[in-house]
The first five atom37 places (N, CA, C, CB, O) and aatype in JSON, in Angstrom:
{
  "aatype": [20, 20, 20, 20, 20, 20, 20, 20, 20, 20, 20, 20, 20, 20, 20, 20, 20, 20, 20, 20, 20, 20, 20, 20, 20, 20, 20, 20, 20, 20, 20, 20, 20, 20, 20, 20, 20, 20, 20, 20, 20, 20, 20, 20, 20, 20, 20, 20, 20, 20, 20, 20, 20, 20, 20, 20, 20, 20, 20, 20, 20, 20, 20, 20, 20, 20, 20, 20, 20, 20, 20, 20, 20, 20, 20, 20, 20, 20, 20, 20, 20, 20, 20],
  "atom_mask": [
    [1, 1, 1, 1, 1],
    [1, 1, 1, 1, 1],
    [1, 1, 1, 1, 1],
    [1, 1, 1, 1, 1],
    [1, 1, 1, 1, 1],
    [1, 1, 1, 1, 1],
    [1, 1, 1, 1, 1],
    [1, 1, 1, 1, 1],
    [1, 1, 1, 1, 1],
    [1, 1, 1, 1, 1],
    [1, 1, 1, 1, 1],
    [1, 1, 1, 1, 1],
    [1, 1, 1, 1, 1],
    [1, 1, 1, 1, 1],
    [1, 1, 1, 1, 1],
    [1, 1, 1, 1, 1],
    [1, 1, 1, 1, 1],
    [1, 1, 1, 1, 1],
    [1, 1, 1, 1, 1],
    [1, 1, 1, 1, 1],
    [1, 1, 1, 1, 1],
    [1, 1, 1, 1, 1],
    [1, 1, 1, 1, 1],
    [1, 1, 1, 1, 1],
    [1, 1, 1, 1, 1],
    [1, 1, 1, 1, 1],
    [1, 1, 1, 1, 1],
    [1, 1, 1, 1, 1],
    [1, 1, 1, 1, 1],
    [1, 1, 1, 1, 1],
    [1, 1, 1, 1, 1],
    [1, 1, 1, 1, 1],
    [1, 1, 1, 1, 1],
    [1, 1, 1, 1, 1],
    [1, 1, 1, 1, 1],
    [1, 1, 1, 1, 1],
    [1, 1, 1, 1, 1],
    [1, 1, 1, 1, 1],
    [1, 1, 1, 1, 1],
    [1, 1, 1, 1, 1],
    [1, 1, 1, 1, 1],
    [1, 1, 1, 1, 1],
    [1, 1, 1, 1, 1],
    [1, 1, 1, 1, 1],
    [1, 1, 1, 1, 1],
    [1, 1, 1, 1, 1],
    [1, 1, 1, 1, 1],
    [1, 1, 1, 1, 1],
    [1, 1, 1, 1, 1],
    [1, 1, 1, 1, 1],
    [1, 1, 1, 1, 1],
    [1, 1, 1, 1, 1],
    [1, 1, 1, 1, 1],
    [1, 1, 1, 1, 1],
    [1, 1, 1, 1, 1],
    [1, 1, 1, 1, 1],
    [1, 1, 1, 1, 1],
    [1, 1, 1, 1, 1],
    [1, 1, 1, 1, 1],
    [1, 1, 1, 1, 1],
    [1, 1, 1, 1, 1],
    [1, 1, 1, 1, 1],
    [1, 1, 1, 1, 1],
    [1, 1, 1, 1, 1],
    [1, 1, 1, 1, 1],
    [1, 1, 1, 1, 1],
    [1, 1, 1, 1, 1],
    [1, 1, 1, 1, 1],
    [1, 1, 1, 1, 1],
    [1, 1, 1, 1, 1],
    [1, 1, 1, 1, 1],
    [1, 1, 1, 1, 1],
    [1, 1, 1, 1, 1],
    [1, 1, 1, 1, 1],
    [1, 1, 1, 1, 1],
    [1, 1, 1, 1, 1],
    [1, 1, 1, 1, 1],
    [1, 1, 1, 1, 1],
    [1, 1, 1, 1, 1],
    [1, 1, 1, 1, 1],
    [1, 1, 1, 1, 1],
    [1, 1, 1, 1, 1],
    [1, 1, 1, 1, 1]
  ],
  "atom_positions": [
    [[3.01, -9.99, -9.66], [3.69, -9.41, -8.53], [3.09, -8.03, -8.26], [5.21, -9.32, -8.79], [2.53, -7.29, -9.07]],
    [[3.33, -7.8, -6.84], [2.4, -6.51, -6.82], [3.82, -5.8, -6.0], [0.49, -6.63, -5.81], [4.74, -6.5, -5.57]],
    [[3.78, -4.29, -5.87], [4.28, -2.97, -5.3], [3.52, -2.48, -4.15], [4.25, -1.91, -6.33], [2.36, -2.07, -4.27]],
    [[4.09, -2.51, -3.16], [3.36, -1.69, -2.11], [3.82, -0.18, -1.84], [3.5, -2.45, -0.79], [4.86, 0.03, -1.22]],
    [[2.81, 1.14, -2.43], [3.45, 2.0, -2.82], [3.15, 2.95, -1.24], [2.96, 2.5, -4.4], [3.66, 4.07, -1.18]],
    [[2.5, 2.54, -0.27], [2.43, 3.2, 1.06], [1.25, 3.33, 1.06], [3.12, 4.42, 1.36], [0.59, 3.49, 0.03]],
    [[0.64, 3.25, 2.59], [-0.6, 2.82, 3.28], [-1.39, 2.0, 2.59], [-1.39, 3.84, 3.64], [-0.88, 0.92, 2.26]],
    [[-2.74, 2.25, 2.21], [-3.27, 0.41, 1.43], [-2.89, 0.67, 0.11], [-5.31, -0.2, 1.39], [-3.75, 0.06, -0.53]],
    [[-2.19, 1.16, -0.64], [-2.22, 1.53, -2.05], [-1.1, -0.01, -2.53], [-1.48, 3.51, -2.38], [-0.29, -0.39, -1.69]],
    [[-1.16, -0.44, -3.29], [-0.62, -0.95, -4.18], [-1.26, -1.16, -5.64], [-0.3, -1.9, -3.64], [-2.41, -1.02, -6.04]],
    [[0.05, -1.59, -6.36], [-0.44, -1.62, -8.26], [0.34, -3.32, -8.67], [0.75, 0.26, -9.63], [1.23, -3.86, -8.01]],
    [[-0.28, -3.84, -9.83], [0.6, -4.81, -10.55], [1.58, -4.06, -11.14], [-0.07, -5.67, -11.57], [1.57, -3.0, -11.76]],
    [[2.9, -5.26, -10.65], [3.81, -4.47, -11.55], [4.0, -4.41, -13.25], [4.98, -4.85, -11.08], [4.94, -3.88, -13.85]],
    [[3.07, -4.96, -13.72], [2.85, -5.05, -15.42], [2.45, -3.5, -15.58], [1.39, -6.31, -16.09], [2.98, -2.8, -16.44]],
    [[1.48, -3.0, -14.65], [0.9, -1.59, -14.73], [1.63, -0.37, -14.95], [0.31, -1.35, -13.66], [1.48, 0.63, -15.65]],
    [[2.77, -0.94, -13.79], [4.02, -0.17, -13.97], [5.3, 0.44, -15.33], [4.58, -0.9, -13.22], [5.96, -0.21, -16.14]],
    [[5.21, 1.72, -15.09], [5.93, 2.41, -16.24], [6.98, 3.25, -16.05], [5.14, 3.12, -16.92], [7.85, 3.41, -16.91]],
    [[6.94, 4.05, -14.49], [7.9, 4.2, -14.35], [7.85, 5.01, -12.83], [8.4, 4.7, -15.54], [6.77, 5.48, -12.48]],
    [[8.91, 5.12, -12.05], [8.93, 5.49, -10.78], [9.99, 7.09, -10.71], [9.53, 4.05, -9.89], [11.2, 7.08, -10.94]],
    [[9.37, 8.05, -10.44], [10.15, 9.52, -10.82], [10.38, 10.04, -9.39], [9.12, 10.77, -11.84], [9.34, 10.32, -8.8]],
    [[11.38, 10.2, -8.77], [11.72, 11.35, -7.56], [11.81, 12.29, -8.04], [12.86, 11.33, -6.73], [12.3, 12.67, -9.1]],
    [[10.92, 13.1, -6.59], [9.84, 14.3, -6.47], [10.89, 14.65, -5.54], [8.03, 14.14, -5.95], [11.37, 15.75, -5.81]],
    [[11.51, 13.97, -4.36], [12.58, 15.17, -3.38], [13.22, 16.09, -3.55], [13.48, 14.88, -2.86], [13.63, 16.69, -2.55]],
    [[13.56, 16.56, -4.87], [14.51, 17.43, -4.99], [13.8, 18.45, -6.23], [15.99, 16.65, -5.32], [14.33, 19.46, -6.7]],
    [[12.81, 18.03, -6.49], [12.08, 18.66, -7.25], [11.65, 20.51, -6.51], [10.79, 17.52, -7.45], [11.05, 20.43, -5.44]],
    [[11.86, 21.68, -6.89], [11.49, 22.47, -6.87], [10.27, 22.8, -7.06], [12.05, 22.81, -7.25], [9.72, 23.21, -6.04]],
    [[9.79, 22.77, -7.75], [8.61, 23.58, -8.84], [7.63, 22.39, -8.48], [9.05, 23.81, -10.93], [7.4, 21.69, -9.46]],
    [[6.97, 21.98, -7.25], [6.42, 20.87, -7.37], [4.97, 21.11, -7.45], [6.82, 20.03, -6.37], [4.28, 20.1, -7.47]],
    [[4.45, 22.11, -7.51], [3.01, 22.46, -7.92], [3.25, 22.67, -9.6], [2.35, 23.99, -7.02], [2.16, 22.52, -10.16]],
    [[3.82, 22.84, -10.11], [4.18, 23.13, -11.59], [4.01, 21.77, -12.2], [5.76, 23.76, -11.84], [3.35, 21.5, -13.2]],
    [[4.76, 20.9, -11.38], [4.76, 19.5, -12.31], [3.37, 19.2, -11.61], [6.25, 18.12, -12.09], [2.89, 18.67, -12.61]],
    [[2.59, 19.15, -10.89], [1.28, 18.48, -10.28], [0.48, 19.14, -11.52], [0.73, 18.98, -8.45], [-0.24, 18.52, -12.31]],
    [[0.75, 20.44, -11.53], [-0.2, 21.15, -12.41], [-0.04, 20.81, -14.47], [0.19, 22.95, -11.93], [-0.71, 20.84, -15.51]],
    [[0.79, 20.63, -14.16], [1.44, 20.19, -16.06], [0.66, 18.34, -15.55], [4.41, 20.28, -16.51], [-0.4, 18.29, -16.18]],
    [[0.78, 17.35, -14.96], [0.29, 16.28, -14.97], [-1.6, 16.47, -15.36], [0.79, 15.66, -13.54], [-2.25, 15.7, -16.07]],
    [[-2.11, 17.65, -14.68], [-3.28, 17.66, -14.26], [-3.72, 18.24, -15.87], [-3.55, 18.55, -12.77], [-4.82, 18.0, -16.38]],
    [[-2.69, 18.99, -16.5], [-3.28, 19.77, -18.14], [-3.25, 18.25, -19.02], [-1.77, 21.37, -19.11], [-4.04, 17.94, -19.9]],
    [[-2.29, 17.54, -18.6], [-2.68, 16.45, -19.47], [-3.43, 15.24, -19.21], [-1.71, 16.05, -19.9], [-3.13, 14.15, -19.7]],
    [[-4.69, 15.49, -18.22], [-5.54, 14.84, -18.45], [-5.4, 13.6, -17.53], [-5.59, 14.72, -19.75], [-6.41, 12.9, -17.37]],
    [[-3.8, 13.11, -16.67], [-3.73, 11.94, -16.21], [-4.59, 12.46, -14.75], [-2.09, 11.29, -16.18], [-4.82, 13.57, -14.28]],
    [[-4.97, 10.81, -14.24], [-5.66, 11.29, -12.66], [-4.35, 10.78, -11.97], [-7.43, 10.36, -11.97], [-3.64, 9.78, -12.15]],
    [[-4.29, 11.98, -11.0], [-3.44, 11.92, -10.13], [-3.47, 11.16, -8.45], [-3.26, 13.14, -10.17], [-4.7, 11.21, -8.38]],
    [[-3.34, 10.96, -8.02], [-3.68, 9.83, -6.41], [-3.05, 10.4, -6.03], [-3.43, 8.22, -6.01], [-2.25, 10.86, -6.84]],
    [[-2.89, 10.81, -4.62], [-2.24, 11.57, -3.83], [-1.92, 10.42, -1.97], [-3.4, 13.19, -3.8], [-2.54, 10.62, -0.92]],
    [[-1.2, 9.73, -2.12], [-1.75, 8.79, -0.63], [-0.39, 9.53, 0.17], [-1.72, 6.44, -0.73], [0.06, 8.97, 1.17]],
    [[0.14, 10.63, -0.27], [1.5, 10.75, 0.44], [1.16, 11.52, 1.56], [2.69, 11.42, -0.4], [2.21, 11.77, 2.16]],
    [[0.12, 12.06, 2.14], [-0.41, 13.0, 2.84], [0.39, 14.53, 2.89], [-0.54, 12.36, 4.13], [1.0, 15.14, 3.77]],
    [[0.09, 14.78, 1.68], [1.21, 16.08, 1.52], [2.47, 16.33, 1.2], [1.39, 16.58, 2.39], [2.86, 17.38, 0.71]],
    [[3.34, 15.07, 1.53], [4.78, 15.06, 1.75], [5.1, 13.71, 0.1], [5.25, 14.35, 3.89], [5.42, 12.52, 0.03]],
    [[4.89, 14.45, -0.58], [5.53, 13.26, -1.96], [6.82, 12.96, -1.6], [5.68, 13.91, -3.74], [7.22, 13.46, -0.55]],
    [[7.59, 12.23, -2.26], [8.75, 12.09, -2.24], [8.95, 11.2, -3.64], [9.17, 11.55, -0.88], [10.01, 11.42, -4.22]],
    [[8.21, 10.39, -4.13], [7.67, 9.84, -5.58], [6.76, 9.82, -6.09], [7.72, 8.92, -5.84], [5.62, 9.84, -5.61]],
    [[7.19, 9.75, -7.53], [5.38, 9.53, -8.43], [5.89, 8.3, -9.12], [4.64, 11.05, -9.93], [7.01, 7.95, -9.51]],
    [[4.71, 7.78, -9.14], [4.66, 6.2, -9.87], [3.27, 6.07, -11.19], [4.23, 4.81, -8.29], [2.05, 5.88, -11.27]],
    [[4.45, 6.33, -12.0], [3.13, 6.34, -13.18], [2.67, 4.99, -13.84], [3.55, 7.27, -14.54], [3.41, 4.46, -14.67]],
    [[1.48, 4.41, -13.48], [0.93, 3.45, -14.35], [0.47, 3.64, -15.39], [0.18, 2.89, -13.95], [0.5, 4.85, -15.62]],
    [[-0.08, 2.94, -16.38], [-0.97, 3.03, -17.16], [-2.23, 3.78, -17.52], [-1.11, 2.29, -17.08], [-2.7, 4.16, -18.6]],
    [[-2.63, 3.85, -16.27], [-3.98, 4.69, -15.88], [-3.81, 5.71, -14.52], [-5.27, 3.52, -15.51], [-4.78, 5.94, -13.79]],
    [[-3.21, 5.97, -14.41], [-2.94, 7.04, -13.39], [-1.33, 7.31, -12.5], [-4.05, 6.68, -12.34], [-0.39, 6.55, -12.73]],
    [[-1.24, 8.23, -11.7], [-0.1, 8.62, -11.55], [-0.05, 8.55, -10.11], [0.18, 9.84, -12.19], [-0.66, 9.44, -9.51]],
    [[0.51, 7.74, -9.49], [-0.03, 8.14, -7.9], [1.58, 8.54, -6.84], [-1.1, 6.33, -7.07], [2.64, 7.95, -6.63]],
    [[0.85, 10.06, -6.33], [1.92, 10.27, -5.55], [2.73, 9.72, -4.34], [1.68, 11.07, -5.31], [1.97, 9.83, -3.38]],
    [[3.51, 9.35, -4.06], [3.71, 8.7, -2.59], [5.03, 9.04, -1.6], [3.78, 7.12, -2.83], [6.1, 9.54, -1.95]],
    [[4.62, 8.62, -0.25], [5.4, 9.63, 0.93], [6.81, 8.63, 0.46], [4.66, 9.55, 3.13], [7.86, 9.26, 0.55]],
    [[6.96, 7.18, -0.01], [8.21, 6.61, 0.23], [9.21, 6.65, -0.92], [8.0, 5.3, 0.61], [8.92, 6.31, -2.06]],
    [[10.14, 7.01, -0.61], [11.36, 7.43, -1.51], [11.25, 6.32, -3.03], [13.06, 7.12, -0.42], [10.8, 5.18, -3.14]],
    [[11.91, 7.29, -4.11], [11.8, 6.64, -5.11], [13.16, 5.5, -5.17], [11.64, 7.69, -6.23], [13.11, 4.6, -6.01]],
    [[14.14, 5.57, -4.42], [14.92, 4.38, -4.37], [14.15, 3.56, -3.44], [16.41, 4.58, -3.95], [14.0, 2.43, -3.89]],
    [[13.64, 3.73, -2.35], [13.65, 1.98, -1.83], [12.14, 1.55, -2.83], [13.34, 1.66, 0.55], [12.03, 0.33, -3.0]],
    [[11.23, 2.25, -3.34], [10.35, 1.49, -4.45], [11.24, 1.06, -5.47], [9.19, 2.37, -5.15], [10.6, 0.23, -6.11]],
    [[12.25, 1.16, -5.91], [13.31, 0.36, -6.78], [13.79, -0.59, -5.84], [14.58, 1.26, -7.42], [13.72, -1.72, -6.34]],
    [[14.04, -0.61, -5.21], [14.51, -1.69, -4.37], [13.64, -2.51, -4.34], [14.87, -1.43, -3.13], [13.67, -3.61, -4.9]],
    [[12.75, -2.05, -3.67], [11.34, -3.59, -3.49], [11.6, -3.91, -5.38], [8.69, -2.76, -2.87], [11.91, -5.04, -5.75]],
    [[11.5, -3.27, -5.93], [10.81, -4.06, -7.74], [12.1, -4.81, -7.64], [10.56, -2.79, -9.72], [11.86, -6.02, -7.72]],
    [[13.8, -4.49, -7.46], [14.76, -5.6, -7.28], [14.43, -6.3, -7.17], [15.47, -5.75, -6.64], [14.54, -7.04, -8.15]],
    [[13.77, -6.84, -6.07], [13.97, -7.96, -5.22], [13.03, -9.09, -5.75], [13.68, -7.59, -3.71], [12.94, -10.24, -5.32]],
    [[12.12, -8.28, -7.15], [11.45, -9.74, -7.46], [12.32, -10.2, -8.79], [9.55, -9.64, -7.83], [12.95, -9.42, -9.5]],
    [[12.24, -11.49, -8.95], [13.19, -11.8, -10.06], [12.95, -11.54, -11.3], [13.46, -12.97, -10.12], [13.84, -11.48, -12.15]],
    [[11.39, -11.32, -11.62], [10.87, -11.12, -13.03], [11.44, -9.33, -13.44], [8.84, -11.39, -13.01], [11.57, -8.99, -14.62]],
    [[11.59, -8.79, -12.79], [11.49, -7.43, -13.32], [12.79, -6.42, -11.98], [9.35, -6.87, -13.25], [12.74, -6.22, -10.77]],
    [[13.9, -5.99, -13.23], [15.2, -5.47, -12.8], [15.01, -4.23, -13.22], [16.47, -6.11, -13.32], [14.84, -4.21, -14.44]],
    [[14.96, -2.85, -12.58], [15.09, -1.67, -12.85], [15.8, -0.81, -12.27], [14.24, -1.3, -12.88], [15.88, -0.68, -11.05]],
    [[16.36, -0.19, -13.09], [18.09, 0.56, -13.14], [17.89, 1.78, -12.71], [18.97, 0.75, -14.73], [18.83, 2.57, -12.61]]
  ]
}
């Protein structure tokens, strides 16, 4: 099953580890910058405006669409329920 995380970006959801909202986040160059000391590559497809990060396995990619409706889409497939 795959995630469509906004514009052509998508991941398998096996890849998937976890989905974090960025909207209310303050300090949001702080956390870009603490991701970047530890080495993960970051993707940026949100054109400026994050609103989630979706961390795979191999990278972290930012995106413009809210971290509830990307829980919603992973609902809706039957293999994989996240709370």
């Amino acid at each position: 099953m795959f995630l469509h995380l906004g514009g052509l970006m998508m991941i398998r959801t096996e890849e998937l580890i976890a989905v974090e909202n960025l909207e209310n986040l303050t300090a949001l160059d702080d956390w870009f910058e603490q991701q970047r000391r530890a080495a993960q590559q970051v993707v940026d497809i949100s054109e400026g405006k994050p609103k989630s990060a979706i961390y795979t396995d191999q990278k972290i990619v930012l995106s413009a669409i809210a971290s509830t409706t990307l829980k919603k889409r992973l609902n809706q497939s039957p293999r994989k329920q996240v709370f």
